[in-house]
C-alpha positions in Angstrom: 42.9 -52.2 0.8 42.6 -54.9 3.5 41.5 -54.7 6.9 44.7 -54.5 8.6 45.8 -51.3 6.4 42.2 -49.8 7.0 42.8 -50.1 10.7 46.8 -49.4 11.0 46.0 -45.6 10.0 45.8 -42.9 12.9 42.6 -43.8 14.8 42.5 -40.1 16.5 42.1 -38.1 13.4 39.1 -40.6 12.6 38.0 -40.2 15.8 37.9 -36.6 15.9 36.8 -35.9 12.2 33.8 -38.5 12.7 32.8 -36.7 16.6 33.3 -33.1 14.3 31.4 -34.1 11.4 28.6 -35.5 13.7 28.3 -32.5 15.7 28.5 -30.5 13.0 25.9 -32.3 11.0 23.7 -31.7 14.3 24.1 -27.7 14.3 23.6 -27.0 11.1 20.2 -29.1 11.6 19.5 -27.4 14.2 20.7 -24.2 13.2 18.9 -24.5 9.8 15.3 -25.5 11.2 15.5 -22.7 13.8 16.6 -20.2 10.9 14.1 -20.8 8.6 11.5 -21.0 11.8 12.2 -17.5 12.2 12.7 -16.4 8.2 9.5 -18.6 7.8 7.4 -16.8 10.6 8.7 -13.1 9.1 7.8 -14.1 6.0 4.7 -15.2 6.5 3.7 -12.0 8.2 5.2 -10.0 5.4 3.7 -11.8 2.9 0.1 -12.4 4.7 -0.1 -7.9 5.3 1.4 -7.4 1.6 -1.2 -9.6 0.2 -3.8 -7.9 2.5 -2.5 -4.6 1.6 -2.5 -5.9 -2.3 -6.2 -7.3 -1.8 -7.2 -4.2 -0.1 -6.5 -1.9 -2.6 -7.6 -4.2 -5.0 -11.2 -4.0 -3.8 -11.1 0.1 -2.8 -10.3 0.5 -6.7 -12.9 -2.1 -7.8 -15.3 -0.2 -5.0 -15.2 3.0 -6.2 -14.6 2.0 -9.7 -18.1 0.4 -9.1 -20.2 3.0 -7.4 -18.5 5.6 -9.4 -19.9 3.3 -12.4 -23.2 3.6 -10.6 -23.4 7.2 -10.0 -22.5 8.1 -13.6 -25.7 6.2 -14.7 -27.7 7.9 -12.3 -26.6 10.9 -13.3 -27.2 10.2 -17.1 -30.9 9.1 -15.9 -31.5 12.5 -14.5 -30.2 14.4 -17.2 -32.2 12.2 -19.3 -35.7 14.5 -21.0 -38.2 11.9 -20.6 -37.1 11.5 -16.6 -37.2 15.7 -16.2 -40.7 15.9 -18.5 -42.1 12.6 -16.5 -41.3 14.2 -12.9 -42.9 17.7 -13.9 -45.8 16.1 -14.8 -46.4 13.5 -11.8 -45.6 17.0 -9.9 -48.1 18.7 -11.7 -50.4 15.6 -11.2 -49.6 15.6 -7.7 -50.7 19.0 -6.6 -54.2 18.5 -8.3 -54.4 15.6 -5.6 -55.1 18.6 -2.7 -58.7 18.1 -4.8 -59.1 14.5 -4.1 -60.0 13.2 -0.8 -60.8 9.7 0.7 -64.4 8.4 1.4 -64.7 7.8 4.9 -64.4 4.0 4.5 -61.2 4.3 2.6 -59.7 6.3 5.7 -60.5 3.6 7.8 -59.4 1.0 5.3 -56.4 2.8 5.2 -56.2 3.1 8.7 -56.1 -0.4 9.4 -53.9 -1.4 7.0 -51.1 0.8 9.0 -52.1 -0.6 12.3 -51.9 -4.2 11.0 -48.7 -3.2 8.4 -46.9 -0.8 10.1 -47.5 0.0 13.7 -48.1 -3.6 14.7 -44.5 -5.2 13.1 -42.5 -2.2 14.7 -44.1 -2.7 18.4 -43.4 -6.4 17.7 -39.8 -5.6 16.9 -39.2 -3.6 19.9 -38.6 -0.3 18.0 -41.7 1.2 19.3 -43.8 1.9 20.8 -45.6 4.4 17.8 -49.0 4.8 17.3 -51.0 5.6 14.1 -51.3 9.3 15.2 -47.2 9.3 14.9 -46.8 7.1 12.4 -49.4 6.8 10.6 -49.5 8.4 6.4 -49.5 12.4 6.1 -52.3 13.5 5.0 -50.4 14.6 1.6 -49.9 10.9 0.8 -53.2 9.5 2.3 -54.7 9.4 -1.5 -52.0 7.8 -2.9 -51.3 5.3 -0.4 -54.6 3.8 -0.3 -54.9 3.5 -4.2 -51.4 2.2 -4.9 -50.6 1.2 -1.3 -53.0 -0.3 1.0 -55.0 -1.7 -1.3 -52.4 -3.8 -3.7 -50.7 -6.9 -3.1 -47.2 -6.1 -2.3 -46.0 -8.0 -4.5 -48.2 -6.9 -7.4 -47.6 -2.9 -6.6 -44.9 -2.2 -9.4 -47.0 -3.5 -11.8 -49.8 -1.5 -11.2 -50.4 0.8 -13.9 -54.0 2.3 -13.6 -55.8 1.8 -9.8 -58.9 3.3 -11.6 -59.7 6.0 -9.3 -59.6 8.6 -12.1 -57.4 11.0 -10.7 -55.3 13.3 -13.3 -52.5 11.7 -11.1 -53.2 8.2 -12.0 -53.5 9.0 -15.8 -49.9 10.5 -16.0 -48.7 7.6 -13.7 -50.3 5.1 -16.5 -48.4 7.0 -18.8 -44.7 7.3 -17.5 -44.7 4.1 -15.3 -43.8 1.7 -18.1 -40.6 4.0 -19.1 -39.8 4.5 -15.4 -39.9 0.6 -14.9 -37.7 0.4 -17.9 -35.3 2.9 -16.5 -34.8 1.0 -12.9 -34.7 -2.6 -14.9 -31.8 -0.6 -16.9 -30.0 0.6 -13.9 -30.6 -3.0 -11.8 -31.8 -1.3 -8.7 -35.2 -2.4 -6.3 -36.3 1.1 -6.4 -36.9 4.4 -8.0 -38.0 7.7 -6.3 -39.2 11.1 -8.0 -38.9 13.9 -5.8 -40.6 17.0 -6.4 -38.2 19.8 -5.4 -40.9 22.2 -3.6 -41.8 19.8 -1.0 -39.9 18.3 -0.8 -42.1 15.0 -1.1 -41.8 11.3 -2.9 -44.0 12.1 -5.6 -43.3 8.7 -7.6 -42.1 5.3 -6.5 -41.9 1.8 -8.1 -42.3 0.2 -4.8 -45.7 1.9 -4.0 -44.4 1.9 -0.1 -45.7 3.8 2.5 -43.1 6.4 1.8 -45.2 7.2 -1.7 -46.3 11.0 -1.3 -44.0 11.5 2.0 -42.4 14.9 2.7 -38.3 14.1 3.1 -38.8 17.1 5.8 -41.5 14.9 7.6 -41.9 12.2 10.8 -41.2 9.4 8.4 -37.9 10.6 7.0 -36.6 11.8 10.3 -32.4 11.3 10.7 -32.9 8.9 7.3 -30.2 8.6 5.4 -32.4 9.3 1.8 -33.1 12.7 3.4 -29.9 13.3 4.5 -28.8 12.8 0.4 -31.5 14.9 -0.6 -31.6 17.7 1.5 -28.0 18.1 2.2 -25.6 16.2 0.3 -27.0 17.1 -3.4 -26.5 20.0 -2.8 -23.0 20.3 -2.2 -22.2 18.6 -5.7 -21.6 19.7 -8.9 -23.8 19.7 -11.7 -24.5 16.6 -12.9 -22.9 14.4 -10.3 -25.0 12.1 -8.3 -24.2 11.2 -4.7 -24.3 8.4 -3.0 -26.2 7.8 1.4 -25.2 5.3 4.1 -26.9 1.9 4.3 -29.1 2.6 6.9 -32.6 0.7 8.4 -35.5 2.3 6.3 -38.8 1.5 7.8 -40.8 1.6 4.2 -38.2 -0.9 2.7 -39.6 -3.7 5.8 -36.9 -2.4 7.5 -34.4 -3.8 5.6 -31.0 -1.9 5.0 -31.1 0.1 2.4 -29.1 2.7 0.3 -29.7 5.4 -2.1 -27.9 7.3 -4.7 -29.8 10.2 -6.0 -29.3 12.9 -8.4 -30.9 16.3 -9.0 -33.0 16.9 -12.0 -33.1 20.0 -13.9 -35.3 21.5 -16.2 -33.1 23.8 -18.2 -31.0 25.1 -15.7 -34.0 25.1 -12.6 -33.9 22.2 -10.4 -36.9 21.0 -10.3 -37.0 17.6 -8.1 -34.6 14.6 -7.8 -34.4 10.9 -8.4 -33.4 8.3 -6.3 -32.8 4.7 -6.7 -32.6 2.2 -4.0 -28.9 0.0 -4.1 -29.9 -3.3 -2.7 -27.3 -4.8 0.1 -26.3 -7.3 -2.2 -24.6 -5.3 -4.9 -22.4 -3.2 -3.1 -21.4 -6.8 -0.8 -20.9 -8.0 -4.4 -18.1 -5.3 -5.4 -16.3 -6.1 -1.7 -16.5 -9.9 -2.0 -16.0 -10.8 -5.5 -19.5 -11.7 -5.7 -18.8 -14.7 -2.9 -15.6 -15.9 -4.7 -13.1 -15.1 -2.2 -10.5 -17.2 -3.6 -10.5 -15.4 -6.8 -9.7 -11.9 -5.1 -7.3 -13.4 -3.3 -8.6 -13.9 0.1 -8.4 -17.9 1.1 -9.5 -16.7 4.6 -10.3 -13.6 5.9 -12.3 -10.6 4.2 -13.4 -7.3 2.7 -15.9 -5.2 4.0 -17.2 -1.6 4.2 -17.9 0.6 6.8 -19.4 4.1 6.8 -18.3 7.4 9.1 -21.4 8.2 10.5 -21.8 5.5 12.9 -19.1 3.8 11.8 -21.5 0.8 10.8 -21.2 -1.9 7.9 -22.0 -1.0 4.6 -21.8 -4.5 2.8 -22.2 -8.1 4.1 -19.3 -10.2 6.4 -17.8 -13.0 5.0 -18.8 -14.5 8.2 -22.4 -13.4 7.9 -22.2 -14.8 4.4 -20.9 -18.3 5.1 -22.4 -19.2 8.6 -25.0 -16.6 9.8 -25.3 -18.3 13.5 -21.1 -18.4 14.0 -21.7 -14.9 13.2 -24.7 -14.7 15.8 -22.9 -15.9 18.6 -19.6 -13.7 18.3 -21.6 -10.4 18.2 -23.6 -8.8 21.2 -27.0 -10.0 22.0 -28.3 -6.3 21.1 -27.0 -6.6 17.6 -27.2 -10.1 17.3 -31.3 -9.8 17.7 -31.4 -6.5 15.0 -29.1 -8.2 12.9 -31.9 -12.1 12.7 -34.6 -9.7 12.5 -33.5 -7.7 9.5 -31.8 -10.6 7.6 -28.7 -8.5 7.4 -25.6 -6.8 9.2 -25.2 -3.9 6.7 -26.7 -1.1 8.5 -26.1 -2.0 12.0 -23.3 -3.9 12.9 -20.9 -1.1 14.4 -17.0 -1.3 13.5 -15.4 1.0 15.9 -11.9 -0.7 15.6 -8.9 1.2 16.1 -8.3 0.4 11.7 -11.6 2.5 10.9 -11.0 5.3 13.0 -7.6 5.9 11.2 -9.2 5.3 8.3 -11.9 7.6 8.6 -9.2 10.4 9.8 -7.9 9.7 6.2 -5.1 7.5 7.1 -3.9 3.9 5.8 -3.8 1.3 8.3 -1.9 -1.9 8.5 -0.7 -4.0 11.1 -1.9 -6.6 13.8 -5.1 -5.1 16.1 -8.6 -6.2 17.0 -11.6 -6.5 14.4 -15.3 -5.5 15.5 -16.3 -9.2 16.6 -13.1 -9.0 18.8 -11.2 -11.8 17.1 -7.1 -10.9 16.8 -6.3 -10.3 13.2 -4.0 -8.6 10.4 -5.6 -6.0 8.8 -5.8 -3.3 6.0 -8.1 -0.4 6.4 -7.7 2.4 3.6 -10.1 5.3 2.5 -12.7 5.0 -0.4 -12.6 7.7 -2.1 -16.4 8.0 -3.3 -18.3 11.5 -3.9 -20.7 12.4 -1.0 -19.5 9.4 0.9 -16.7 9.2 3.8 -16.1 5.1 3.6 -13.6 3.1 4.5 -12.6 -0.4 2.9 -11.2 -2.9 5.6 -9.5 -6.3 4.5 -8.4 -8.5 7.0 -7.5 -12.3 8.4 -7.5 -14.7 11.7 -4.1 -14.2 13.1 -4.9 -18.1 13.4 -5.8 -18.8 10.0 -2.6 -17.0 8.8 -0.4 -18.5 11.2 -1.6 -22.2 10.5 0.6 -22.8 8.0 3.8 -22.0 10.3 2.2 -24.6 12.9 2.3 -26.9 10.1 5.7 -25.9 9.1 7.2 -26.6 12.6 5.5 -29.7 12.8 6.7 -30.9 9.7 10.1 -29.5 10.3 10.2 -31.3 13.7 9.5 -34.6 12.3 12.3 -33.8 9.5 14.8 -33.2 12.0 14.7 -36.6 14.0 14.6 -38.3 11.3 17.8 -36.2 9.7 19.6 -36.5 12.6 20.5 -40.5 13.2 20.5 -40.5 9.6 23.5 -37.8 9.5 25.4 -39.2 12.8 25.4 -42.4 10.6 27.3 -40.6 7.9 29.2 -38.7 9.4 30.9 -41.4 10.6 30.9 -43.1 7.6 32.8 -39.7 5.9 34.8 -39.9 8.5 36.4 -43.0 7.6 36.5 -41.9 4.0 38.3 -38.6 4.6 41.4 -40.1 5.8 42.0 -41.9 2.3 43.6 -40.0 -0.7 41.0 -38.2 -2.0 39.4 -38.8 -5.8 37.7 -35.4 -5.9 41.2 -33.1 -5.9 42.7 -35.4 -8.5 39.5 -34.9 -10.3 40.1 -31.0 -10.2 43.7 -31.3 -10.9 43.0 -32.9 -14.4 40.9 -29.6 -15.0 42.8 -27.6 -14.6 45.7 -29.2 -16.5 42.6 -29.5 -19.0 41.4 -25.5 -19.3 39.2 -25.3 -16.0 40.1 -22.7 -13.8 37.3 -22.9 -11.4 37.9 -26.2 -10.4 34.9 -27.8 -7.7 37.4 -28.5 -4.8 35.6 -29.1 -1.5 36.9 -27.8 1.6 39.1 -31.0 3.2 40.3 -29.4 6.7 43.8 -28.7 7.6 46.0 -31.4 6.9 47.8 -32.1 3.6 45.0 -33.2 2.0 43.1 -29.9 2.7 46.3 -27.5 1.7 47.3 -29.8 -1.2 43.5 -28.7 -2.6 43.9 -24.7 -1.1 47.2 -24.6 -3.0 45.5 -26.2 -6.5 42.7 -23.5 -6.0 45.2 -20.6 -5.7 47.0 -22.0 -8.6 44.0 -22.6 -11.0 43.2 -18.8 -10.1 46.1 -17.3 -11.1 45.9 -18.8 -14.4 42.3 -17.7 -14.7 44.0 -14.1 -14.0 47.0 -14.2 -16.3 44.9 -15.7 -19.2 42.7 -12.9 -18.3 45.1 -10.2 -18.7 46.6 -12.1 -22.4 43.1 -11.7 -23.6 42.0 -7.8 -22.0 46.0 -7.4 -24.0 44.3 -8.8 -26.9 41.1 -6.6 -26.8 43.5 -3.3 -26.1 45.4 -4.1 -28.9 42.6 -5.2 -31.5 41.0 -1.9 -30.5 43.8 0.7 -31.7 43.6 -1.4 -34.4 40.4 -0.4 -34.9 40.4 3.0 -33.9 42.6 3.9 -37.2 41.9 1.1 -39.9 38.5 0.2 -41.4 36.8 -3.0 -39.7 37.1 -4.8 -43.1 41.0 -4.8 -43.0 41.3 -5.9 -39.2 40.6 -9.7 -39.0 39.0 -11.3 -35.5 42.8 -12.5 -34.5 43.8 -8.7 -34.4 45.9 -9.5 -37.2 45.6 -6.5 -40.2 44.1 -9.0 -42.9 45.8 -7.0 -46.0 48.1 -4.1 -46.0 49.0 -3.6 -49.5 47.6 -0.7 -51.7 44.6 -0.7 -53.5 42.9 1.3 -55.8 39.1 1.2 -56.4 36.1 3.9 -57.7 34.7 5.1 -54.6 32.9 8.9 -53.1 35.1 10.6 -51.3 33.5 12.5 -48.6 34.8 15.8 -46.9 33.1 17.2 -43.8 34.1 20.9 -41.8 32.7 21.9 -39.1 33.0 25.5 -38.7 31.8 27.2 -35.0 31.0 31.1 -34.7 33.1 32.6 -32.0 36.2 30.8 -29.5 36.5 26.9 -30.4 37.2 26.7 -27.2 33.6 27.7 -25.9 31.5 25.2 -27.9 34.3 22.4 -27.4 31.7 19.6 -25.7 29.4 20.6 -28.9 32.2 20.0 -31.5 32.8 16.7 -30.0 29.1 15.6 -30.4 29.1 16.5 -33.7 32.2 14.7 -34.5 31.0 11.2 -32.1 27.7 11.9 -34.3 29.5 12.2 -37.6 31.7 9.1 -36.6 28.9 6.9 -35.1 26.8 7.4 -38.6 29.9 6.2 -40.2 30.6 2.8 -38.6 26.7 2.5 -38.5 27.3 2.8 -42.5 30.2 1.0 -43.5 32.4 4.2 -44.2 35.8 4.2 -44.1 37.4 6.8 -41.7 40.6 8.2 -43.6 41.2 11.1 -41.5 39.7 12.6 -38.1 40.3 15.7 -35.8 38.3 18.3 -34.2 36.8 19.4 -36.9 36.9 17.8 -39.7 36.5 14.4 -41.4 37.3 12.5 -44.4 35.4 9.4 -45.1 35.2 7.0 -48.3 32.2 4.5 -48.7 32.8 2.1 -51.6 36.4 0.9 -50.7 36.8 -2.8 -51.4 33.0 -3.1 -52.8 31.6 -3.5 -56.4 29.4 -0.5 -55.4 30.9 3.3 -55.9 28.8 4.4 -53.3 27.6 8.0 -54.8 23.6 7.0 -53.6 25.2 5.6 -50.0 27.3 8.7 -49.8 24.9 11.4 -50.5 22.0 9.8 -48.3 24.5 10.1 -45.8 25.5 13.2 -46.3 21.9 14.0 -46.2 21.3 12.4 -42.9 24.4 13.6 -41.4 23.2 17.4 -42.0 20.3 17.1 -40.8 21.4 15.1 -37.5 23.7 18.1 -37.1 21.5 20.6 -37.5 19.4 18.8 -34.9 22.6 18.5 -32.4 23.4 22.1 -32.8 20.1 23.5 -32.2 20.2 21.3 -28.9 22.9 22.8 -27.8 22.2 26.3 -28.8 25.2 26.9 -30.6 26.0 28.9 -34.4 27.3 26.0 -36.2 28.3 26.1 -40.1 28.2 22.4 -41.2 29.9 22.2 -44.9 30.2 19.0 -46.8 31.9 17.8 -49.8 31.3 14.9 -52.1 33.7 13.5 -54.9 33.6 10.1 -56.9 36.6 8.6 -59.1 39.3 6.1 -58.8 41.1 6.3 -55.3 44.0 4.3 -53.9 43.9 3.3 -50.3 46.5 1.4 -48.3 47.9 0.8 -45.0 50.7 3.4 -44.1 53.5 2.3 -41.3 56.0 5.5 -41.2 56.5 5.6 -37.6 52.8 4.8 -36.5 50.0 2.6 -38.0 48.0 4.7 -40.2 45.1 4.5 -43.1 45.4 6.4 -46.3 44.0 7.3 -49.2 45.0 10.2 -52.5 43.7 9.9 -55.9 41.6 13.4 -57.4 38.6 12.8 -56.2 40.3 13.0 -52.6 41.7 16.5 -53.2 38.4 17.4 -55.2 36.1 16.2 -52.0 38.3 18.3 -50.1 38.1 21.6 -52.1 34.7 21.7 -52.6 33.9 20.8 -49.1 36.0 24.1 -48.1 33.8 25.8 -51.0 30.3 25.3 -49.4 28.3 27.0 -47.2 26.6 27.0 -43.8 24.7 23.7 -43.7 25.6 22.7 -47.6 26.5 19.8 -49.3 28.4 20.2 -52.6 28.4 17.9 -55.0 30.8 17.7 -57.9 30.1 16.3 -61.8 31.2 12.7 -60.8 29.4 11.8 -57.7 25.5 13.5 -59.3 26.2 11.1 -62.4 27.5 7.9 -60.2 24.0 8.6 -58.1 21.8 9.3 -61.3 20.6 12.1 -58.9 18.7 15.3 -60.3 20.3 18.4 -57.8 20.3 21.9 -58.7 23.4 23.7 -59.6 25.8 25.8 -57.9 25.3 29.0 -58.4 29.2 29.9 -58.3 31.1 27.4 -60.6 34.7 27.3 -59.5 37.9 26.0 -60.9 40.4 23.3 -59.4 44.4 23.4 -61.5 42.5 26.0 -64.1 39.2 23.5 -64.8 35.7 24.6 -64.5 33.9 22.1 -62.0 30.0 21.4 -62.1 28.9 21.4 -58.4 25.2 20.7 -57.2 23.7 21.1 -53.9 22.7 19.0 -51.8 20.6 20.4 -48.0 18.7 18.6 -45.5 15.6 18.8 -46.9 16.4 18.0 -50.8 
């Protein structure tokens, strides 16, 4: 086309399709970018609470899973003989000690080491002030504490066997320490209590701290969570379940936060003491963490923590603790902040009174958008543990800014993607402008299809001019084909089923067409079926017709040809057009078909008499046109099938001569032997079970 044609067309209809397609190419930009803005941003709050929710439960599960884990070894500890025999005797052992006293040196030595050990570091931390007259050892744990206390290096106390004092107490210490050491290595806890139950006082340790020999009912152990476990908590459990405290500051443990899970130990059924063992920080932050590897629990940002009900204070480590202690510092309050540097930990005493805990603790689930407990907006989970002897809560959560960085990033990206789209579309819009007012190649394209076999031809949407109806009229066109050829082939399928419904499969070929209509004769079982109902037909109709779709259905599933069906009754021949006679194909499925029935029957609760009859011989088939399409078949073995069938009993299958010796079959006989046209018959019997 030269440049004089080009230009002689209609310049308005250019003009406006290239102003149109510019604008247009400008909303749906704009349109586009602000849609998927929005669907972005609601899908990224979806998706950010469903994977909090997700890696909340998660963790609750792997928490209690954990712990309960935990508790079920305790329990097995106490229950264990050697722990019951080793506690009655260090409680024996510790009752002789009300005989041993210290020198007057070793009171002062004593003395001192609380004053320097004890007193001095809690005055220094602020928690005082105390003095050595109410804090210093009771006197039931002065002999103990000086031997295996006071005068050991700390860090060479749990392997003191022997001090050498001589004590009864000391020898049965020398005996069971090495098992008890075992036991505590076992379980991978930092401590190991024996609790006599009379005191009740720590009558055994690992740690040799200056809770050794402590009553749980004494100064020391006042409002502490072990005491709390001990003297409450066990108590309210079952036998054999261990139950689990609060982390909490424990002044013998350095005042490090610390948590014990303790069962009771019996002695036949008397309870004669308990044992606790100290759960260190780290393994219950382990459990809510993923040991540190956040990204493999599915937290990139944010995370998991616990928090008890009484106080409503941390039970394992922050992430933000975890990864930059000072950040951590500087977000909480100055109060906490110094308890939290001096203990090396926030378990214990950080407080999480959020609005997600307290519905937690009231037994509720929480999600949504609120405030953590260092006051930084985020999205968060909250959820119950469900724990024995514990009322936690597991709390997932993430920056609202962390989560909502990728939108930011998003926008930014979609703002840069839209000036550079938008020049580039003006550009081509004018370009298709000029194009659209040529023929166009694309509705010759679909023409051809269609005059090829398509009848969903790809026609693009061309506007309202003759171009535009020429491709809305090819569309209508190429879909009423689709329908009519449609309707030729559902024909087809009608046609090709009636067809079916009355002629064997084998005779009806895929075009519908019947493949061979002349008569045939070949050896084949005949097989007979009545089904005979107690009481009105008319009552038991929907079980009749199950028992015929079940008969039926066994039948196509076998390759039997259907001669004749109503109600109640059916005649089938297997063998037709085969080499095969089919006596063994017939009588396993004459087999199969009573016992199916007697099975469908009972179901339904219904008296059904399912009689059978089988017959094998020469038997001429053929297609039969007099007035309607129909399949037959005559020969003996066809009235034979048919008498004997009428001759058998509730759930029986008679057999004549012909079909036992085609099956090479052993059955027993008939007991009535009946005559068909004046000749004896041989019949055998076939039930479900033979």
């Amino acid at each position: 086309m030269s440049r004089a044609e080009r230009w002689s067309r209609p310049r308005k209809l250019r003009r406006v399709l290239a102003g149109a397609l510019v604008l247009a190419t400008i909303a749906s930009v704009l349109l586009v970018g602000g849609l998927n803005w929005v669907a972005a941003r609601r899908l990224l709050s979806e998706g950010t609470q469903q994977q909090l929710v997700s890696v909340g439960e998660s963790r609750a599960r792997s928490l209690e899973a954990g712990v309960e884990r935990l508790l079920a070894q305790v329990s097995a500890v106490a229950a264990d003989l050697a722990v019951v025999e080793a506690l009655d005797r260090l409680d024996e052992a510790f009752a002789e000690l009300d005989q041993e006293s210290l020198t007057p040196t070793q009171d002062a030595e004593l003395d001192e080491y609380y004053e320097a050990n004890v007193i001095g570091p809690i005055n220094d931390a602020g928690l005082g002030p105390v003095t050595l007259a109410d804090s210093g050892p009771p006197p039931s744990a002065r002999y103990l504490q000086y031997h295996y206390t006071a005068t050991q290096p700390p860090d060479e106390r749990a392997a003191v066997t022997d001090p050498g004092d001589g004590s009864a107490y000391s020898d049965v210490h020398a005996e069971v320490h090495p098992f008890l050491l075992e036991v505590a290595a076992a379980l991978n806890v930092e401590d190991l209590l024996l609790i006599d139950a009379a005191g009740p006082e720590i009558v055994y340790s690992i740690d040799k701290r200056i809770d050794l020999g402590t009553p749980l009912d004494g100064a020391l152990h006042d409002d502490t969570a072990l005491a709390e476990t001990i003297l409450e908590d066990l108590g309210r459990v079952r036998t054999g379940d261990a139950v689990l405290g609060d982390y909490q500051i424990y002044v013998p443990a350095d005042g490090r936060p610390v948590l014990f899970a303790a069962a009771a130990v019996r002695s036949n059924t008397e309870v004669i003491g308990a044992i606790a063992v100290e759960i260190p920080a780290e393994r219950l932050s382990a459990l809510t963490t993923g040991s540190g590897d956040f990204e493999a629990i599915g937290l990139s940002e944010g995370e998991n923590y616990v928090v008890s009900s009484s106080g409503q204070v941390l039970q394992s480590e922050s992430r933000l603790w975890i990864e930059d202690p000072d950040a951590y510092l500087a977000k909480t309050d100055d109060e906490t902040a110094e308890l939290v540097e001096l203990f090396g930990s926030p378990v214990g005493i950080q407080q999480v009174d959020t609005e997600a805990v307290r519905a937690a603790i009231d037994g509720m689930v929480f999600e949504g958008a609120t405030k953590n407990y260092l006051g930084m907006e985020t999205f968060t989970h909250a959820t119950p543990v469900d724990i024995e002897g514990t009322n936690w809560v597991a709390v997932t959560e993430v920056d609202q800014s962390d989560a909502r960085a990728p939108l930011l990033a998003y926008g930014l990206r979609l703002g840069l993607v839209m000036l550079i789209t938008i020049p580039i579309a003006g550009l081509i819009g004018i370009w298709l402008a000029d194009r659209i007012t040529r023929p166009i190649p694309p509705v010759l394209a679909a023409a051809e299809a269609v005059a090829e076999g398509e009848r969903d031809p790809d026609l693009p949407d061309l506007g309202r001019d003759e171009f535009g109806d020429l491709s809305r009229r090819l569309g209508t066109m190429a879909a009423d084909l689709a329908q009519r050829e449609q309707e030729l082939d559902d024909e087809f399928e009608r046609t090709r089923a009636l067809l079916l419904s009355v002629l064997p499969p084998r005779i009806v070929d895929p075009d519908g067409e019947v493949s061979s209509d002349t008569e045939m004769v070949d050896i084949v079982t005949v097989v007979s079926i009545d089904v005979v109902l107690q009481g009105e037909p008319a009552e038991h109709i929907d079980t009749l017709n199950r028992l015929r779709d079940t008969a039926e259905a066994m039948a196509v599933e076998r390759s039997l040809d259907r001669v004749r069906a109503a109600a109640d009754r059916l005649l089938l021949l297997i063998g037709a057009g085969k080499d095969d006679d089919g006596a063994a194909a017939a009588i396993d499925f004459a087999r199969d078909l009573l016992t199916e029935a007697r099975r469908v029957a009972e179901d339904d609760g219904v008296d059904v008499a399912f009689k059978m009859g089988l017959s094998t011989g020469p038997v001429g088939t053929g297609v039969l046109q007099r007035g309607s399409l129909t399949y037959g078949a005559w020969g003996e073995p066809v009235r034979r099938a048919l008498a004997i069938g009428a001759l058998s009993g509730t759930d029986e299958v008679l057999i004549d001569e012909s079909t036992r010796l085609a099956a090479g079959v052993d059955l027993p006989l008939a007991d009535d032997v009946v005559a068909l046209d004046g000749q004896d018959m041989s019949l055998y019997v076939l039930g479900a079970d033979g």
